[in-house]
C-alpha positions in Angstrom: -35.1 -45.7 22.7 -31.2 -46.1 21.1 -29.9 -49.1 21.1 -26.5 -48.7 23.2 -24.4 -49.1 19.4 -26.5 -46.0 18.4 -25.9 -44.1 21.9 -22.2 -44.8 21.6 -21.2 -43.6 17.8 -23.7 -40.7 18.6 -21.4 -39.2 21.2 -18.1 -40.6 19.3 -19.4 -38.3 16.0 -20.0 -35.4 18.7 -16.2 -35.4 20.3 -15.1 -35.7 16.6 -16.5 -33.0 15.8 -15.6 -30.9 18.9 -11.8 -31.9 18.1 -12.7 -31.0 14.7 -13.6 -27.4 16.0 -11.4 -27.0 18.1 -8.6 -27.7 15.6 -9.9 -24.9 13.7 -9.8 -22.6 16.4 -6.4 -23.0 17.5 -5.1 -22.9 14.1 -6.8 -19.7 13.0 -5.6 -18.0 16.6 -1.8 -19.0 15.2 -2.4 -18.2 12.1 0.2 -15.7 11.2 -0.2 -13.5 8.1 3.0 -12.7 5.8 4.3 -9.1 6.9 5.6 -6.9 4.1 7.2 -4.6 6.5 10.6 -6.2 6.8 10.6 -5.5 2.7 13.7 -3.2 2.6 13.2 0.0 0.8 14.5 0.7 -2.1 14.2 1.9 -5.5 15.3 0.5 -8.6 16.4 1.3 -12.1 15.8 -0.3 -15.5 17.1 0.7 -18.8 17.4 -1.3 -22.0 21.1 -1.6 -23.3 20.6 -3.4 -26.8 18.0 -4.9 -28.4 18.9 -8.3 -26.7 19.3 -6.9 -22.9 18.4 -4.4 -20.1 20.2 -3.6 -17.0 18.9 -3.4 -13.8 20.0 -1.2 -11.1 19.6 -0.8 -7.5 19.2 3.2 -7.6 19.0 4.1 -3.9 17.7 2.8 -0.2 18.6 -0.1 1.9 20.7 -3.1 1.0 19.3 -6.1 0.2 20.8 -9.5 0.4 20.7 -11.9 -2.8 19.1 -14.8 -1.3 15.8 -12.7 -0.9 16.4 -11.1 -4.5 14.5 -12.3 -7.4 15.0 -10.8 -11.1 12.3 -12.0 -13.4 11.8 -11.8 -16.6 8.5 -12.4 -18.3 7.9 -14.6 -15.0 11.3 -16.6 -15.6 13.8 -15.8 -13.0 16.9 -14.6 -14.2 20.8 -15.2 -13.2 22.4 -12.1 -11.4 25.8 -11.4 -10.9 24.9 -9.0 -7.6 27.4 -9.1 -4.4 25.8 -9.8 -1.4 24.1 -7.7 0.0 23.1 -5.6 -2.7 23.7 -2.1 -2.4 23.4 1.2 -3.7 24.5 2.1 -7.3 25.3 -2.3 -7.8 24.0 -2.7 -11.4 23.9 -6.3 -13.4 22.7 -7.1 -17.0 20.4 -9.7 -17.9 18.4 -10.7 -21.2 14.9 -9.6 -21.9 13.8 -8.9 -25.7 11.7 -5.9 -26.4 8.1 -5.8 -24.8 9.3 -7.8 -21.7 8.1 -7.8 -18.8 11.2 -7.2 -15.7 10.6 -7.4 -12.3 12.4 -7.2 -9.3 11.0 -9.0 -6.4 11.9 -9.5 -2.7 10.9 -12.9 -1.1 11.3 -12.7 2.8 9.8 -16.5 3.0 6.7 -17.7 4.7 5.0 -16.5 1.4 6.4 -12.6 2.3 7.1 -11.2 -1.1 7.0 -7.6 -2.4 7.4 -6.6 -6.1 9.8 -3.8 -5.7 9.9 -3.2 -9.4 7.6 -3.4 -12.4 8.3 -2.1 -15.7 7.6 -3.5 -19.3 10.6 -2.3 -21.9 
């Protein structure tokens, strides 16, 4: 037979764990995956201008506002002179040496983020 101690952290362990569980349960049921479908749609353009520089074009589609606009280069992000919102035939310069990497990426928040452009020049 337990001894009442026993009996007592026996059913203490079993609501912690129930709580434990439950927890789980609620937070998977909230859990609310990043959707890429607000991305705007666009397409972009980039074209080397020197040896020092490319510039990077948004070609055609939706605008796109600058907070959710990322230019990287190599993985550094790069200073843009873009108007807010971005539109159509906007075009800025930024530097990236020969065999870079340049991306153009849009960041909704909440871990939403599409690479709208990807192109080693």
């Amino acid at each position: 037979m337990l001894e009442d101690g026993d009996r007592i952290l026996n059913i203490v362990g079993v609501v912690l764990v129930v709580a434990l569980l439950f927890a789980v349960v609620v937070l998977a049921l909230n859990f609310d995956p990043p959707d890429s479908a607000d991305a705007p749609e666009t397409e972009w353009a980039v074209e080397r201008v020197n040896d020092s520089h490319v510039q990077v074009t948004h070609a055609s589609g939706d605008p796109v506002r600058t907070e959710n606009l990322r230019v990287t280069v190599d993985s550094l992000e790069r200073i843009t002179d873009f108007s807010d919102p971005v539109t159509p035939g906007e075009n800025t310069t930024v530097p990236a040496s020969e065999g870079s990497l340049v991306r153009i990426v849009w960041n909704g928040g909440r871990g939403d983020r599409v690479i709208m452009k990807n192109e080693r020049l």
